[in-house]
C-alpha positions in Angstrom: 150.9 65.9 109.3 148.9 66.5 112.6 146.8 64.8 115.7 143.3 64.1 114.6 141.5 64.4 118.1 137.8 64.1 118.8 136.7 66.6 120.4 133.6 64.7 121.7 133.0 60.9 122.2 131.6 59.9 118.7 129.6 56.7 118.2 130.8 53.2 117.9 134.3 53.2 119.8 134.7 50.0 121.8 135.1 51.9 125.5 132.5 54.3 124.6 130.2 52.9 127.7 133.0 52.8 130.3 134.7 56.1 129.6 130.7 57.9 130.2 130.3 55.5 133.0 133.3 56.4 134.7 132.7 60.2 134.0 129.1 60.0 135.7 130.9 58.3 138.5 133.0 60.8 138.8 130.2 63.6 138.6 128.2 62.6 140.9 130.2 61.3 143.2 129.1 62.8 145.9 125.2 62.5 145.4 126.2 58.5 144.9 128.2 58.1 148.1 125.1 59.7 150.4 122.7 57.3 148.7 119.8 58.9 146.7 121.2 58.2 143.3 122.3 55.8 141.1 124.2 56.8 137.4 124.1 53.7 135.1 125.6 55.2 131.7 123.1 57.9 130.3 120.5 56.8 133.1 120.0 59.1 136.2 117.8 57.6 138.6 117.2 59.5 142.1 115.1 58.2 145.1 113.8 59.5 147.7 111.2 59.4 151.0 109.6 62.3 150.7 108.5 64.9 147.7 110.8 68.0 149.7 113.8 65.7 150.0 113.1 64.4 145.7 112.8 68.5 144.9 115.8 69.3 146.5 117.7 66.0 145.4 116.5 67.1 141.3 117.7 70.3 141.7 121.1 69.2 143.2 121.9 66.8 140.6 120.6 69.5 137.9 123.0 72.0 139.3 125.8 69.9 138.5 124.7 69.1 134.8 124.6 72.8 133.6 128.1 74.5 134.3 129.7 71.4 132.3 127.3 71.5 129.5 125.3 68.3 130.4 122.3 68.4 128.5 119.1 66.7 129.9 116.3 65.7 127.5 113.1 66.8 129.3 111.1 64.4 126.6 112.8 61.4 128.5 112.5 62.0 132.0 109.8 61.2 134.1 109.0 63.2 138.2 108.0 61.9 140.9 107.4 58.4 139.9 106.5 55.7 142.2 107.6 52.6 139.6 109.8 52.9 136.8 110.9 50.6 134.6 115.0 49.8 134.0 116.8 47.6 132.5 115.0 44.7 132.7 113.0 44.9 135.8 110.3 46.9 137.1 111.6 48.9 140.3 109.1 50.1 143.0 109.8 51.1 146.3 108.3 47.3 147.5 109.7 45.5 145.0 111.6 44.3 142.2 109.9 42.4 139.1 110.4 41.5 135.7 109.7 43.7 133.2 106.6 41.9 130.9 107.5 43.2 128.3 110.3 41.5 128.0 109.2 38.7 128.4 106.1 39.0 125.9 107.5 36.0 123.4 107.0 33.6 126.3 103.7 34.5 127.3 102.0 34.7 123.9 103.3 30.7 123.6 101.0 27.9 124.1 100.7 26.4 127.6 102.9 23.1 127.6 100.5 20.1 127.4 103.4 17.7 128.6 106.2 16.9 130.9 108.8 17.3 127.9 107.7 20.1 126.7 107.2 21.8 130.2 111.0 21.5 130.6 111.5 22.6 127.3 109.9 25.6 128.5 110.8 26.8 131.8 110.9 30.1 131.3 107.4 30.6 131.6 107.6 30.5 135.1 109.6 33.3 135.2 106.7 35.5 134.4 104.6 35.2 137.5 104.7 35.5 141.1 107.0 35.5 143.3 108.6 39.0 142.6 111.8 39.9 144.2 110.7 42.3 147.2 113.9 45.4 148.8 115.1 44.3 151.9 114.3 45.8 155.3 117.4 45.7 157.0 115.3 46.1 160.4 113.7 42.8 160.2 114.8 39.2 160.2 115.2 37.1 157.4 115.2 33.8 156.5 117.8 31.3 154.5 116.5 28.2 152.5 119.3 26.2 150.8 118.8 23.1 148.7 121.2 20.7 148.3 119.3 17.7 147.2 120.8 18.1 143.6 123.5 16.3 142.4 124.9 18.8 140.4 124.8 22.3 141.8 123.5 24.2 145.1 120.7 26.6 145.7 119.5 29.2 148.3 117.4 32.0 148.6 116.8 34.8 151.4 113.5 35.2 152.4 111.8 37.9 154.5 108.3 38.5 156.1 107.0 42.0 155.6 104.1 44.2 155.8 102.8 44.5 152.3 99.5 46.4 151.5 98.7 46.5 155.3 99.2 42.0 155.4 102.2 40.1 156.1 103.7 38.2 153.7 106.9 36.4 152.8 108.7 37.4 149.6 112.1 36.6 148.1 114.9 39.1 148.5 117.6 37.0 146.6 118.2 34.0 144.8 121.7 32.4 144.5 122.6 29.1 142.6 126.2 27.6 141.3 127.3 24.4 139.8 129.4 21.6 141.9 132.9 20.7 141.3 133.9 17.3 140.5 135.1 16.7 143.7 132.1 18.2 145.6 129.8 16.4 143.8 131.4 13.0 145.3 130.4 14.6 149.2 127.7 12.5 151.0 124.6 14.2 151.6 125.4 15.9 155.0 128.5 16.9 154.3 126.8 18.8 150.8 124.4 20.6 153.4 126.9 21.7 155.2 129.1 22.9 152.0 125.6 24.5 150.8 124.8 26.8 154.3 128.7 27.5 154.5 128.4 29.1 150.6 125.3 30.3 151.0 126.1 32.4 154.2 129.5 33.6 152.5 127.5 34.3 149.3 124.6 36.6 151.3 127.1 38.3 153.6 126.4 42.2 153.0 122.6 41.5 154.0 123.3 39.6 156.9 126.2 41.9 158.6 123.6 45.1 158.1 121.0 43.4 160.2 
């Protein structure tokens, strides 16, 4: 009789995912903390202003990797990009959008021809414009809340920036939940009211870092 121990995390326990993601938390603490990084399981992303600061910020994180035996597949990185693709979304330094490839299945569908089948389908919507757009915690913003449904409250923070030398408003956030019973009995003024009060509890940490 003995203790059967692995000696490295094999494939298919349950807390496989958390157990790495803690450990790259742990790692890269530091490089987190100051801002330039972000560790999302077997996913190192590092950003940066300028190519000096994304050299040194590389050869920092690569620093760490090699005394504990981290091995980096060259074949899946990519340098000095200015959009990548993660999960899900399509990351520039502008912007945030939907990745279209994941969204291919809707797009190769017919165009709805009808009222039914256009909200039987309205998810195609979610492939075009608006894209989500970074904040610029130097400017102002904007909040739009909609209350005018009976069955759930809507807002979205807005914000004018420069984009491609023009101005031009684009959506930071979007934020929705579903009434309560007894919310969904409040006259209309008094649903406005619950509506801003959410929405400005909801959208807090970009308001206090204007």
């Amino acid at each position: 009789m003995g203790i059967y121990e692995y000696t490295r995390m094999p494939f298919g326990i349950k807390n496989a995912p958390a157990h790495l993601q803690r450990m790259m938390d742990r790692i890269f603490q530091e490089e987190i903390m100051e801002g330039w990084m972000v560790g999302y399981t077997e996913d190192i992303i590092i950003y940066s202003e300028t190519w000096q600061d994304h050299v040194k910020y590389i050869d920092r994180v690569l620093s760490k990797c090699t005394p504990i035996n981290l091995k980096i597949s060259l074949k899946k990185c990519n340098f000095g990009e200015q959009e990548l693709l993660v999960p899900r979304h399509k990351v520039s330094g502008l912007s945030l959008a939907i990745d279209h490839n994941k969204v291919a299945a809707v797009l190769q569908n017919p165009v709805p021809k009808s009222i039914k089948e256009m909200q039987c389908f309205l998810g195609y919507e979610l492939t075009n414009a608006p894209v989500l757009i970074l904040p610029d915690f130097e400017l102002p913003v904007k909040i739009y809340i909609d209350a005018a449904c009976s069955q759930g409250l809507g807002a979205a923070l807005h914000q004018r920036q420069i984009v491609d030398g023009e101005p031009r408003e684009g959506v930071v956030c979007y934020i929705s939940r579903k009434l309560k019973d007894s919310e969904a009995r409040y006259g209309a003024t008094h649903t406005e009211c619950l509506c801003l009060f959410w929405a400005l509890g909801k959208l807090h940490y970009y308001l206090e870092s204007l």
